[in-house]
N, C-alpha and C positions, 0 to 999 in steps of 0.2 A: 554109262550109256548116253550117247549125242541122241538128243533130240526126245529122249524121254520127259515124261512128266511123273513127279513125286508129287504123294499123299501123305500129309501125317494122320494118322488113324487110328481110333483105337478098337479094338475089337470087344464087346463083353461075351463071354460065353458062361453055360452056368457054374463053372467052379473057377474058372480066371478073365483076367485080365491082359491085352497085350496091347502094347501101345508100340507103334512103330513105323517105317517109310513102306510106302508102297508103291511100286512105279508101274507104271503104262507105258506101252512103248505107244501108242496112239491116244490123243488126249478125251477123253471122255468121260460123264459123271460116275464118281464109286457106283451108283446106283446101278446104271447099266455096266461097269463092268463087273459086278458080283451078278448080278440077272442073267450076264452069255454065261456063264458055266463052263468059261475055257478051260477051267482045271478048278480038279476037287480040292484044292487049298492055294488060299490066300499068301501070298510070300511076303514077307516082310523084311525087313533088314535093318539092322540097326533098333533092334527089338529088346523091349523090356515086359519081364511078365511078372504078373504078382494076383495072389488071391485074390476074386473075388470082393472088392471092397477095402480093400486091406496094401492102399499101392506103396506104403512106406516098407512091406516085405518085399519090393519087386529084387527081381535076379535081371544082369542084363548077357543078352547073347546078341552075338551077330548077324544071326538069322534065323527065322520061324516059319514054319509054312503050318499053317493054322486050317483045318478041312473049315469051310466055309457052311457045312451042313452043320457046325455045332455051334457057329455064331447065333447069337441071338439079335445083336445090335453093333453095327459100326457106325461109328460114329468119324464125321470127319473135321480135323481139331487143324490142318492148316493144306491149303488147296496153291497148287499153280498155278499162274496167269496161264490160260488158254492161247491156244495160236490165233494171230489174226484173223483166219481165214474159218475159225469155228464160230458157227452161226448156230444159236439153239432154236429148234423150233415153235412158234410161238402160237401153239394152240389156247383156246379158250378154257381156263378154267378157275376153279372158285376155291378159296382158300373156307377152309371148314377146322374149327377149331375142333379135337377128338383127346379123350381121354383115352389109353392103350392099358390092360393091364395083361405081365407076362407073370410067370414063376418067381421071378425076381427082383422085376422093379416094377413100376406105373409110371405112365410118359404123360404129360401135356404138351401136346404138338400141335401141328399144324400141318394137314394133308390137303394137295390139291387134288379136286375131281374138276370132270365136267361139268358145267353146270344148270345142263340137260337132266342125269340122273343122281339118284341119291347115293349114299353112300353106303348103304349095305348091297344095291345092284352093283358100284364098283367093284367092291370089296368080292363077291360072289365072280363076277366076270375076271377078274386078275389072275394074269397066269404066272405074274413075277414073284420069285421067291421073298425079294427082298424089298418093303415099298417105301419109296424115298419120305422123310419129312422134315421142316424146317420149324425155327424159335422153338428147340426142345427143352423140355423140364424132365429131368430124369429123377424119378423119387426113391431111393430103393427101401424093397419091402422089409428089409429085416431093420431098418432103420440106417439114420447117418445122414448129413447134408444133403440137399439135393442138386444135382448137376446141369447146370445150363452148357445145350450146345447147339450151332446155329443148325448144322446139319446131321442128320441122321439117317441110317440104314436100316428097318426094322424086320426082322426077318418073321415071315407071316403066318409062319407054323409054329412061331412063339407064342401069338396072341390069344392070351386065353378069355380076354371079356373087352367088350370099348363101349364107350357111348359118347352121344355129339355132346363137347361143353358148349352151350346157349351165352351166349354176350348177354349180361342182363341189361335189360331194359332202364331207363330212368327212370330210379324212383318217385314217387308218387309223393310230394310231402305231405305229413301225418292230418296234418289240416284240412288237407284239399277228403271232401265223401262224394258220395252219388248223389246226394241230392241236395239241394240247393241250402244254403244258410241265410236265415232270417236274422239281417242285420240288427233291427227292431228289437228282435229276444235276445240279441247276444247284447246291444246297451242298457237291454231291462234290467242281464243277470248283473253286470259291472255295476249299475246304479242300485240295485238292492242290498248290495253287500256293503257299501257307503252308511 
């Protein structure tokens, strides 16, 4: 295909795995092209699938068309240069760290919102199946390494609990109280023990 653009990609669904190219004939994030819905499966090519967790049983075939209603997470593992002339648009928004948990794994990511409203108003207002997120940690539940990937597809009918992860704050050293310390008593206690 002239003038396409390839995705390497992996798809997780709940009982496989499929890792493979994805092309566009028009250049745009995986994100919005799993969100138009042009077609109820994902095509892939040059495709390897393997259990669930399990990628050293992979089979490889030369093509898959994967119904995109049973993905749960794609994940995008190597991206195209974009054409000169694509411009992203550059709305205002706030990086919100979130813990995701599905059937299968638990994500630590990173979603952007507005950063006007919170994130269960987003989350309630979103009509997209699939919502994009970056610096993912993927943990799976029934155990096993966890997987770092920069980007990710989360598909939103997967999600069965989240909550915001909090940046902790500077600790407090153990020293430091609320109320003031009387230098005075503290060389009384060092010179009594003398």
């Amino acid at each position: 295909m002239n003038g396409a653009f390839t995705f390497t990609v992996e798809i997780f669904t709940p009982t496989l795995l499929y890792t493979g190219s994805y092309t566009l004939s028009l250049y745009r994030r995986v994100s919005d092209a799993l969100n138009n819905r042009l077609s109820r499966f994902i095509n892939l090519h040059d495709v390897s699938i393997a259990p669930l967790w399990r990628p050293q049983q992979a089979q490889r075939v030369p093509q898959a068309l994967v119904s995109w209603g049973d993905a749960l997470l794609v994940a995008v593992l190597v991206e195209p240069e974009p054409p000169p002339d694509y411009h992203v648009p550059m709305l205002p928004r706030a990086t919100q760290p979130v813990m995701f948990f599905t059937s299968e794994f638990a994500l630590r990511a990173e979603i952007y919102r507005r950063p006007d409203i919170e994130l269960e108003e987003m989350l309630s207002e979103l009509t997209d199946d699939f919502i994009p997120l970056r610096n993912v940690t993927i943990f799976p539940i029934n155990g096993g390494a966890p997987q770092h990937r920069s980007f990710v597809c989360l598909a939103q009918r997967a999600i069965q609990a989240l909550y915001n992860v909090r940046i902790p704050a500077v600790p407090e050293s153990v020293s430091t109280t609320s109320r003031p310390v009387d230098a005075g008593a503290e060389s009384t206690e060092n010179t009594a023990d003398t």
